[in-house]
C-alpha positions as CSV (number, residue, x, y, z in Angstrom):
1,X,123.6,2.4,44.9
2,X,122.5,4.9,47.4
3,X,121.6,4.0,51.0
4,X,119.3,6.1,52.9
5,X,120.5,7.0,56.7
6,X,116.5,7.2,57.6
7,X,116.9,3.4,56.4
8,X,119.7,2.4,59.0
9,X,118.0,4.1,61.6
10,X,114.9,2.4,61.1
11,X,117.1,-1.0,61.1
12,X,118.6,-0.2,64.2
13,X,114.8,1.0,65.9
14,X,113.5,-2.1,64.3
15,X,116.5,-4.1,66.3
16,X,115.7,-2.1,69.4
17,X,112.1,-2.9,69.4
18,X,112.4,-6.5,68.8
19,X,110.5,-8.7,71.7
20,X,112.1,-9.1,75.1
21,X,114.0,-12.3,73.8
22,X,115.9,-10.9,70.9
23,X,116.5,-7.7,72.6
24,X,118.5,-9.3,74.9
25,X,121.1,-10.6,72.2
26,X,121.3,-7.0,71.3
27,X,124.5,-6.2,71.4
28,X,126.6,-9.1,71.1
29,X,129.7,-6.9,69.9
30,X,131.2,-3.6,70.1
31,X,129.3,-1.2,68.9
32,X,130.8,1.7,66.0
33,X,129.9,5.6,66.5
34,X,131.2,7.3,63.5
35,X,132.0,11.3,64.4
36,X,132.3,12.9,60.6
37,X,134.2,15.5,62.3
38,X,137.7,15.3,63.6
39,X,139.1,14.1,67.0
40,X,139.4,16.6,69.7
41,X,136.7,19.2,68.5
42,X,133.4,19.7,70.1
43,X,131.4,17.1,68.4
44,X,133.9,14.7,69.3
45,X,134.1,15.2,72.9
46,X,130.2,14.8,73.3
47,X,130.0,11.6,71.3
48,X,133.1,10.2,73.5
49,X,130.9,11.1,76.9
50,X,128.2,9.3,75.2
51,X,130.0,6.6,74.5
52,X,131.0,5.9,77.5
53,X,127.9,5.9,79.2
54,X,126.4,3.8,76.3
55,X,129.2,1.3,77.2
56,X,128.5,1.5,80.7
57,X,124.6,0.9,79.4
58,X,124.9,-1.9,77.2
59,X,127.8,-3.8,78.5
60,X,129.8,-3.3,75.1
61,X,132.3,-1.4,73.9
62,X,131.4,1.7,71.9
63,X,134.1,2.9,70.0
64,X,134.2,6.2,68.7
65,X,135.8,6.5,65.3
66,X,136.5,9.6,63.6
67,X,136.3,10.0,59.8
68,X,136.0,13.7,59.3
69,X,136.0,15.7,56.2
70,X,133.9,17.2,53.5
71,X,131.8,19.0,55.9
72,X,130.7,15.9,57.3
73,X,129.8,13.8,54.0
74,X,132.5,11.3,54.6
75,X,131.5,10.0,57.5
76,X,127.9,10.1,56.8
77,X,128.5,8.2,53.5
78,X,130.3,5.2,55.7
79,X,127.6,5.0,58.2
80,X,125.2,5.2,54.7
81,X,126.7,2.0,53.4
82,X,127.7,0.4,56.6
83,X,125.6,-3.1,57.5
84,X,122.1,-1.9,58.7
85,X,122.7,-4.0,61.4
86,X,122.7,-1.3,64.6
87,X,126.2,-1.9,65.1
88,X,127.1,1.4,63.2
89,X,125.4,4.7,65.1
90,X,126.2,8.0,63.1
91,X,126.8,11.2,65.7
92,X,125.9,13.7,63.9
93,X,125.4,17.9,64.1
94,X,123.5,20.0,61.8
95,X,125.5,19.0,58.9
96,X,123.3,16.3,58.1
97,X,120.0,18.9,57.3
98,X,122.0,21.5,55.7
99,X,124.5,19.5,53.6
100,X,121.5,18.6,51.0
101,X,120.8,22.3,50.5
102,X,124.9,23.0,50.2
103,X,126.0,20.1,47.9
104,X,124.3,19.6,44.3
105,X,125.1,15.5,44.9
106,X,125.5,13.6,48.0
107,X,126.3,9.6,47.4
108,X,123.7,9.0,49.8
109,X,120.6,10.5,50.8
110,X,120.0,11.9,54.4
């Protein structure tokens, strides 16, 4: 079954938006940032900055996992089937327009 990544941003907006008392049981735990790239390169470094200052933020861990390969559509499918929950945050680069126009399929639908 495909998820759509519009769909697990909209859970996690939805989360963020929620009135004053639910927002502040948001987060509870650490939070995942999926890189579909791998560790070291550009994309990588940026999302580990960010990280940090989301930690710094939030007062939770945000871990930065890497799960790089097929231009991207690796990691984009786990964040796609991940728990809408807003405890997995895709970082993303331009892959994630131009990979519908590259690949006849995707498992999931940007």
């Amino acid at each position: 079954m495909k998820k759509t990544l519009s769909a697990l941003f909209l859970g996690a907006a939805a989360s963020l938006a929620a009135n004053a008392a639910q927002a502040q049981d948001w987060p509870t735990r650490p939070i995942t940032m999926v890189v579909p790239f791998p560790a070291g390169g550009p994309t990588d470094l940026v999302a580990r900055v960010l990280s940090k200052q989301l930690s710094d933020q939030m007062g939770q861990p945000v871990i930065v996992e890497n799960r790089g390969g097929a231009n991207a559509n690796i990691g984009m499918l786990h964040v796609a089937q991940a728990k809408p929950d807003g405890y997995t945050l895709l970082y993303n680069t331009s892959s994630i327009a131009l990979n519908p126009n590259l690949y006849r399929s995707l498992a999931f639908d940007p």
